[in-house]
N, C-alpha and C positions, 0 to 999 in steps of 0.2 A: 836747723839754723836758728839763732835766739836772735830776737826782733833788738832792734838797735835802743838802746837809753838814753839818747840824747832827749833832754826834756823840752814839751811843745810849751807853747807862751805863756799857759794857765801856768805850768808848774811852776814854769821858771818866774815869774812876777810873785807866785806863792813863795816859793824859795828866799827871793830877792825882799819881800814883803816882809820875812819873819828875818832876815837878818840884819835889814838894814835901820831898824828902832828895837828900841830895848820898852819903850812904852809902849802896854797894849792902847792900840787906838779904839777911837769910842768904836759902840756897835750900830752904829749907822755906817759910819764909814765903811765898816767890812761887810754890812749888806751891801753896801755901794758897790763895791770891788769888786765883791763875788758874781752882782748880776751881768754887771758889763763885761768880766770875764766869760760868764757864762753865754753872754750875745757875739762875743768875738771870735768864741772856740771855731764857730762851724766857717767862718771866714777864711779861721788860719789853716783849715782841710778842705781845700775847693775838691767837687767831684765828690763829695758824701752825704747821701741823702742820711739825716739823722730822723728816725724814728718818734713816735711820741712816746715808745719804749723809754729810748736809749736819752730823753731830753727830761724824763722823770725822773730816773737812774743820777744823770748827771746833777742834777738839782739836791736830790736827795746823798749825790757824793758830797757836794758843794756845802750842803748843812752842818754836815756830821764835820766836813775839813773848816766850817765859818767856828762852831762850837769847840773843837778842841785846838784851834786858834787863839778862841777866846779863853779857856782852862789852862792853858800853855804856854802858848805863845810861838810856837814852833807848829809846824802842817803835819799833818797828819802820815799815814803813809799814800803814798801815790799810785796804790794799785786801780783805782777807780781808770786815773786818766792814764796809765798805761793800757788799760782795756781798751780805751778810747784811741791811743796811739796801735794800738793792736790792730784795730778797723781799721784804721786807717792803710795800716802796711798789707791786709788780707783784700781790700775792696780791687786792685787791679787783676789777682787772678780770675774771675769768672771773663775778661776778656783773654787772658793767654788762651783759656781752656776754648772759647772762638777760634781765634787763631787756630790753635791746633785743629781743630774739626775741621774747619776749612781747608786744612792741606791733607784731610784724613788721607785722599788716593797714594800721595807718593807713599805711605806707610806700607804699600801694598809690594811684598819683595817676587823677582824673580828665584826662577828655578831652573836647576840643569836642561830641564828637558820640558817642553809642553805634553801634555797629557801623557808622559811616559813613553812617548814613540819617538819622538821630533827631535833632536839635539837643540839646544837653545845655550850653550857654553857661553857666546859672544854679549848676551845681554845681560845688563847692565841694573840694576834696579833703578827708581828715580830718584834725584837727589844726594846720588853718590858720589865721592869725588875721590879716585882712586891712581894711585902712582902709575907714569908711563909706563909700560909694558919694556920688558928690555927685549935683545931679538931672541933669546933663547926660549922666552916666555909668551913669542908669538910663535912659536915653531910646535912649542908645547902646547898652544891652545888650540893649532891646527890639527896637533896628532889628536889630543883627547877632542877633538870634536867627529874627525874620521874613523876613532877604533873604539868608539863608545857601545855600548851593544844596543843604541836608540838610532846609530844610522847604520847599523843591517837592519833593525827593523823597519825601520822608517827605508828604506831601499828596497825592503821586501815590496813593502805596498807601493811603492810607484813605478817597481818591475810589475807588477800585477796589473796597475793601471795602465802600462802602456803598453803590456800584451795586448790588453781585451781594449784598446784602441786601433794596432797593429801600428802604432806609430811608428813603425818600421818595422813593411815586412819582409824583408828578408832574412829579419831572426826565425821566422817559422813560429809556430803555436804548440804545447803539449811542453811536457818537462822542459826538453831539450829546449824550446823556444824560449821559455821562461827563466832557464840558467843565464842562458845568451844577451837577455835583457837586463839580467840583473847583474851580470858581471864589469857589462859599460856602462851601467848608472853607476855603481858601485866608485868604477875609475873614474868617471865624470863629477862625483862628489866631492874624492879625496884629492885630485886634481882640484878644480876650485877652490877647496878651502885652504890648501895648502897655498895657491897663486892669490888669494885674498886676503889670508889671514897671516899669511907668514911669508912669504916672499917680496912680494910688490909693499905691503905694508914697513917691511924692513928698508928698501931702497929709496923709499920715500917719507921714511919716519912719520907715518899716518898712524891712529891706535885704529884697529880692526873690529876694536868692540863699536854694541848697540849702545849708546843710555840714552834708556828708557826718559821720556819727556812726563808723562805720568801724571799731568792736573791738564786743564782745559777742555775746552768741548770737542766732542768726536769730532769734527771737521778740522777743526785746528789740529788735533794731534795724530788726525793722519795726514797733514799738510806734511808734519814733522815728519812722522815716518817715511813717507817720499820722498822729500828732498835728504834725508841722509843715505838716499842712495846717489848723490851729486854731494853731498857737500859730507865731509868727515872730521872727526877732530884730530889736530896732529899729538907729537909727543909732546911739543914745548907747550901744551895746551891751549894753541891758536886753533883755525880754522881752513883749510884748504877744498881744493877740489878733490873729489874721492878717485883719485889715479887707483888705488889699490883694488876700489869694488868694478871701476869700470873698465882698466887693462887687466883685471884679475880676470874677470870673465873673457875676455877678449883671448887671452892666453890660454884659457879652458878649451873654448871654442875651437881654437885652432888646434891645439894640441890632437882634439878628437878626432883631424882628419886621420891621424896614423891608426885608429886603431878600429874605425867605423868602416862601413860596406861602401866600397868607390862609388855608390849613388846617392850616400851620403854626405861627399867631400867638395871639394871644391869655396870662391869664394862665395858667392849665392847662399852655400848652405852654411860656409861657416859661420856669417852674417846672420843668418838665421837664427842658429843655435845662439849667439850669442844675447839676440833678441830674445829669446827665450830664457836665459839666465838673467836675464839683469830683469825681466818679468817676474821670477822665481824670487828673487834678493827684495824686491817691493813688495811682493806681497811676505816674504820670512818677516821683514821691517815691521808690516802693519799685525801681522801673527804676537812679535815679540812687545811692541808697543800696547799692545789690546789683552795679554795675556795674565796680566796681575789681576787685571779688574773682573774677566772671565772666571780667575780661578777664584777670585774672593766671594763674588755674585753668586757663581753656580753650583760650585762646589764647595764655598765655605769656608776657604782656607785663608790664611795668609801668610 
């Protein structure tokens, strides 16, 4: 982009100076001129420290434009004080380029998946501002969040963890145990994301996604991550209560009584489970929130 030609007050009195007599004036006078132009320049550019360079430079433009003033009668050319207008137009980026440093974190984008295992579809990078979800495209984000091949495996490992806890034993231990656990997490999943991400969210025009809050200090931005499991954004891009994450789970819970061991069931336990999902959805939050800056820091990436 070519720096703008509007001419600063040197030129223009120069300009003005040469067309407005047809007598060259004496050569006092245009000493005169030149030095009080040359004291006023740095006025008419507030915010520029001028150099003993750039005030040599200028004097020594100021000579060579007083001399062929005087051989002339007309100014010289004006590339001197366009350099000068030049500094002038270049001297505010070394603050943009603060600026920018200062928000380096939101630069840092999400990814489908935390470290390859985890589905992470729902979040949001920081800083993004992306069209309401229509309902077909909440439906879609619950499917690809359930038949990803990162929540079988990510279902692998927490059928595993809650064998060798016995978190319920009446699945039993050995293969056969190990199917038994992973087949109701499994349904415990895709039931949630489907009641959070695409059902409840549809009925109450909530968006289902994370975004990522992504500057501030770790205590504040896990304040954020906590409370967006209470508080969500809607479609019309206001602010509501998250009916989606907390009757989503509510509806997970209870769904589980049809299909868990009757010493699982009841309302006790379903209260339970439930308490344990929306524990799960706080800590996924502070997971997806904390995730850019992990994978930048530790792994290099962005």
């Amino acid at each position: 982009m070519g720096l703008a030609t509007r001419p600063t007050g040197l030129e223009w009195r120069a300009k003005k100076s040469g067309r407005g007599t047809k007598r060259q004036p004496p050569e006092d006078m245009l000493r005169l001129i030149t030095v009080a132009a040359a004291g006023l320049l740095p006025l008419l550019a507030p915010g520029l420290v001028w150099s003993q360079t750039a005030l040599d430079h200028q004097k020594n433009e100021s000579s060579a434009q007083t001399q062929n003033f005087a051989n002339t009668g007309t100014p010289e050319s004006t590339a001197g004080i366009d350099a000068q207008v030049q500094m002038v137009k270049l001297t505010p980026l070394p603050l943009t380029l603060v600026a920018n440093d200062n928000r380096r974190n939101s630069d840092h984008k999400q990814t489908n998946r935390i470290l390859w295992v985890v589905p992470n579809f729902t979040a949001v990078s920081a800083d993004s501002e992306l069209p309401p979800l229509t309902t077909a495209g909440k439906f879609m984000l619950a499917t690809r969040d359930s038949v990803d091949y990162s929540n079988f495996t990510w279902t692998a490992i927490l059928a595993g963890q809650a064998m060798a806890t016995r978190s319920v034993p009446e699945f039993g231990m050995g293969m056969k145990g190990y199917g038994t656990y992973y087949w109701h997490l499994f349904v415990d999943g895709v039931s949630g994301n489907f009641f959070t991400e695409a059902i409840l969210p549809t009925i109450t025009h909530e968006d289902p996604r994370y975004y990522t809050l992504g500057h501030g200090n770790v205590f504040h931005r896990m304040g954020y991550a906590l409370s967006r499991t209470i508080f969500t954004k809607t479609d019309s891009g206001g602010r509501s209560f998250n009916w989606s994450m907390v009757g989503g789970n509510a509806f997970e819970a209870g769904l589980s009584n049809a299909y868990y061991p009757s010493q699982e069931r009841g309302v006790k336990q379903t209260a339970q489970n439930w308490g344990e999902q929306m524990e799960s959805s706080v800590l996924s939050n502070i997971a997806m929130e904390f995730w850019p800056d992990i994978r930048h820091t530790i792994l290099r990436r962005d």
